[in-house]
N, C-alpha and C positions, 0 to 999 in steps of 0.2 A: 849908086841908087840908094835912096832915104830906105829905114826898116817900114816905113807908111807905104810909099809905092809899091816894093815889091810885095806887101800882102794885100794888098790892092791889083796888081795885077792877078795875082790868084785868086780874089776872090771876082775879078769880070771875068776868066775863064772858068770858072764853075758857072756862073752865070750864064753865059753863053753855052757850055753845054748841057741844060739843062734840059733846054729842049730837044735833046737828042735823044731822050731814056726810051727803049724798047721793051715790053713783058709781056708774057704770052701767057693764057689763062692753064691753071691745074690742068694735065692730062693731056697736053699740048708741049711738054718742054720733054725735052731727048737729056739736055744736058745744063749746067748753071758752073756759073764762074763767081769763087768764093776769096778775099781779098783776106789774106792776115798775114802776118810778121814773123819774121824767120829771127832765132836768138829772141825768142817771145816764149815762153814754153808754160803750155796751159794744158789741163787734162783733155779736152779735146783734141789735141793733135794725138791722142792715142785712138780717138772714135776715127779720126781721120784716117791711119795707118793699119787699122782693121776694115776699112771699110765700111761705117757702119752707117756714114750719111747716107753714101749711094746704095745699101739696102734699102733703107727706113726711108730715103724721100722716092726711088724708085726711076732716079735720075741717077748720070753719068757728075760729081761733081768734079770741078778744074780750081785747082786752089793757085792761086798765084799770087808770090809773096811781096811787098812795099816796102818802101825806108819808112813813109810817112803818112798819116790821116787824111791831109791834103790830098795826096797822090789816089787815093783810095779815093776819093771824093769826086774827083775829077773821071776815074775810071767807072764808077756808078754811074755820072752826067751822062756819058758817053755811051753806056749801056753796054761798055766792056764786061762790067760787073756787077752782079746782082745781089751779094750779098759782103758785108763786112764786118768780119772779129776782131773785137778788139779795136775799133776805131776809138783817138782821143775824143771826149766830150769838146776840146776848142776845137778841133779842125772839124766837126760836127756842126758845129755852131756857126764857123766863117761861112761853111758854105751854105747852111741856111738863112742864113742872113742876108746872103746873096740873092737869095729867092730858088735856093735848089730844093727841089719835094726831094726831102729823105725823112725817115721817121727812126727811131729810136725802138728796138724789140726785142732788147735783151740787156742785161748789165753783164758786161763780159768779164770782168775782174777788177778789184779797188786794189793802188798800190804804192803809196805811197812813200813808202821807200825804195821805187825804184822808176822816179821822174826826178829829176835835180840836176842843179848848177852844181858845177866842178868850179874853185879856181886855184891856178898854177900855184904848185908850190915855193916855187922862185917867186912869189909875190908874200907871202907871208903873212894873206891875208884871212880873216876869219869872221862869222857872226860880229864879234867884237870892233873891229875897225871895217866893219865892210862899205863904209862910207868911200875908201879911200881907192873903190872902184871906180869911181867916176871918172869919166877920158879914159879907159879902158875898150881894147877890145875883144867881141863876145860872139860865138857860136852860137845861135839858135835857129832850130829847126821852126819855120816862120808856120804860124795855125795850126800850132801843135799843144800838144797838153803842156811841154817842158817848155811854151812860147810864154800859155798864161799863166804859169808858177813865174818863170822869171819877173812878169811887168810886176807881177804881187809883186816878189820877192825885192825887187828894185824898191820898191812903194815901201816896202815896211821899212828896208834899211835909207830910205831917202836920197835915191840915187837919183837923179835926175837921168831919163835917158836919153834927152838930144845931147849930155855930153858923152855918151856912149856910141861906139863904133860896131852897132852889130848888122854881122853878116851870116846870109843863109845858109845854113848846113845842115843836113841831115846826120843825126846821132853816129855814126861812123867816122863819118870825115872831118866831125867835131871834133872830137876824138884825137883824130891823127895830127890836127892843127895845134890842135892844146898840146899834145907833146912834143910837138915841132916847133914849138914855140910862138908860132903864127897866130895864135890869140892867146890871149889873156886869163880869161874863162871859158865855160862852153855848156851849154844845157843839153841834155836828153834824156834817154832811158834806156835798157832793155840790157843788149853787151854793149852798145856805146857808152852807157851810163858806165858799165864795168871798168872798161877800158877808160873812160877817161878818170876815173879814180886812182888809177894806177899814175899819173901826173900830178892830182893837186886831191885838194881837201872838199867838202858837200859845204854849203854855208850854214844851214837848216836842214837837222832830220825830218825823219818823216811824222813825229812824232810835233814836234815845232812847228810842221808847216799846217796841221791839222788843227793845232792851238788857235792858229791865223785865221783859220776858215779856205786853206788852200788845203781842195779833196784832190787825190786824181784818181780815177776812175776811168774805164775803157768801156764803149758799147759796140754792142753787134747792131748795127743798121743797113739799112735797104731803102733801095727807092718806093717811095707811096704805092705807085701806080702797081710796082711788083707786088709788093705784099698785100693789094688790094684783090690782083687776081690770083695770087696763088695763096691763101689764106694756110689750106689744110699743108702746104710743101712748106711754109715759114714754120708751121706750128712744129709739125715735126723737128725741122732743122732745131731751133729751140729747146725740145724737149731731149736730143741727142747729146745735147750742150751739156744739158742738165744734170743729164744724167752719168756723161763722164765725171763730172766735177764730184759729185755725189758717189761716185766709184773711188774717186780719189780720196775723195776725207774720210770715210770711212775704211779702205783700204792702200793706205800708199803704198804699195811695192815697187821694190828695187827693179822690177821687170815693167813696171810701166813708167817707173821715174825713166830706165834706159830707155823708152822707145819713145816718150815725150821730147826727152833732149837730143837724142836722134832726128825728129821730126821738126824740131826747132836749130838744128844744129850748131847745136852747144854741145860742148863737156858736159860729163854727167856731173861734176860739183858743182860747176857753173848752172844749169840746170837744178840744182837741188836750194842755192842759195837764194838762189832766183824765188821759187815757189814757198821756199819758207817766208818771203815777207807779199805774198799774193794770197788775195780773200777771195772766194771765188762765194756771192751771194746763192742762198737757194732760191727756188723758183718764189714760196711763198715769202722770202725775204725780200724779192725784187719788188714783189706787188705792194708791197706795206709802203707808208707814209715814207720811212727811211730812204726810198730808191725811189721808184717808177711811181709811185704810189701819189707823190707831190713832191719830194725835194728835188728830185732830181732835176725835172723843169725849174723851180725855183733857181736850183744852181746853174742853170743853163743860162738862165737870163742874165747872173750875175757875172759870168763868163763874157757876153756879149758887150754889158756895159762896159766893162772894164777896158776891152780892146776900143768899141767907140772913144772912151776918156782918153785913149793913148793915142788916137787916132790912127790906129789899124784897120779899121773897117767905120764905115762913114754910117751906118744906123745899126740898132737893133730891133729885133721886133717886138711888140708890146710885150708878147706872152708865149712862150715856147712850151705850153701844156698842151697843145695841139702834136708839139710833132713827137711826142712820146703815146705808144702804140700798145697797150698792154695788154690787147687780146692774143696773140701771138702765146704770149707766155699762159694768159687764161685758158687757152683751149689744150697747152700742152700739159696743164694739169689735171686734166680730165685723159689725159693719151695711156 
């Protein structure tokens, strides 16, 4: 199966359950199912571990963790899941692209150095000769943030990708390919990024792929229709976010580093390494020109083309400042 079909298949099953989204107005919900990443460790999984959603929204919340964006996407359609941290900006975009109402309510964390291609050390290969990828085969997790670094990262080094052999994997099992020998290189993040370091080389820091104009960045998104009827339980949610991140950079401690990486289950170095190259924006950072404020859509859009040019997803939409949602975060600055 082409790398075109199978993100093509995913993006007509988001499609198709799009129509399936259920939400139930403030003051009506018992309980909410919250979608984020395990080996992800963000100061909110310590809001999580106290409890402090299900005080402050007044619901029971059910956090159920993902390999990937997509996956998350598709569980929103479905109306499995009402809210998601940490979703990649591409697999954001595949599925509204598709025609799935989700909107954009938060910027979950910028990271930069920790989305990237791996390749085998047995290849020898670097920034410098990474021409010599081409007929190579590649791990990537298909509408995913590590999907739209790599077609860049291909684009900058000039790799053509119909002579590339990439197959879908989620960051784990990329991973275990890449030091199995079973591919070549492999893309993703989080501990699979970890682990597959432990095999080869990054081509591009994080620092070089930002020179590019390649951001990565993570959002908390929800279905429209949710966040339409539950305005005051989003804002909250938000402003809980907020305010761990904001507990963290002014105070890291060693007891909430342990109970972050606990809740992410990592190591606690692994966990600490992790967070020192994560920017967790403040509220009124989100809202500025810089974030939510207009680049973000901007870069949303530029997301979109790029996959169209590759022929991942067969259109974009004119203008993706509709599905970014910044009252959510306005009314939690008043909370």
């Amino acid at each position: 199966m082409t790398l075109k079909s199978k993100l093509m298949g995913a993006v007509a099953a988001a499609t198709m359950l799009s129509g399936a989204q259920v939400a139930m107005a403030d003051g009506h919900l018992s309980e909410i199912t919250v979608a984020y990443f395990l080996e992800w460790p963000m100061p909110m999984l310590a809001a999580k571990a106290a409890g402090t959603y299900d005080e402050t929204l007044g619901v029971t919340v059910n956090w159920v963790s993902f390999e990937t964006g997509t996956a998350m996407s598709a569980a929103m359609a479905s109306g499995d899941v009402q809210l998601a941290v940490s979703q990649g900006v591409p697999p954001f975009v595949v599925a509204a692209s598709a025609g799935q109402d989700l909107q954009v309510i938060d910027v979950a964390v910028s990271y930069s150095e920790n989305d990237n291609c791996v390749v085998s050390s047995a290849l020898d290969i670097t920034k410098d000769n990474a021409s010599e990828l081409a007929g190579k085969k590649v791990a990537v997790p298909l509408g995913t943030a590590a999907h739209y670094g790599f077609l860049r990262q291909m684009g900058h080094f000039g790799v053509d990708l119909a002579s590339l052999d990439v197959v879908d994997m989620d960051p784990p099992t990329g991973a275990t390919a890449l030091a199995q020998g079973d591919v070549d290189f492999a893309c993703g993040y989080g501990g699979g990024l970890n682990t597959m370091k432990e095999s080869g080389n990054v081509l591009l820091t994080g620092a070089e792929k930002e020179a590019l104009g390649i951001l990565v960045f993570d959002v908390t998104s929800a279905p429209a229709q949710f966040v339409a009827e539950n305005p005051d339980l989003v804002a909250k949610f938000v402003k809980v976010t907020a305010d761990a991140n904001a507990e963290w950079a002014a105070n890291p401690t060693e007891e909430m580093l342990q109970v972050i990486a606990d809740e992410s289950g990592q190591e606690l170095e692994a966990a600490r390494g992790n967070l020192a190259t994560f920017a967790f924006p403040t509220i009124e950072e989100q809202l500025s020109e810089t974030w939510l404020g207009g680049n973000a859509a901007t870069f949303m859009k530029g997301v979109a083309d790029v996959f169209v040019e590759a022929g991942s997803i067969p259109s974009a939409l004119d203008s993706y400042s509709d599905l970014v949602n910044t009252q959510p975060l306005e009314d939690a600055q008043g909370m």
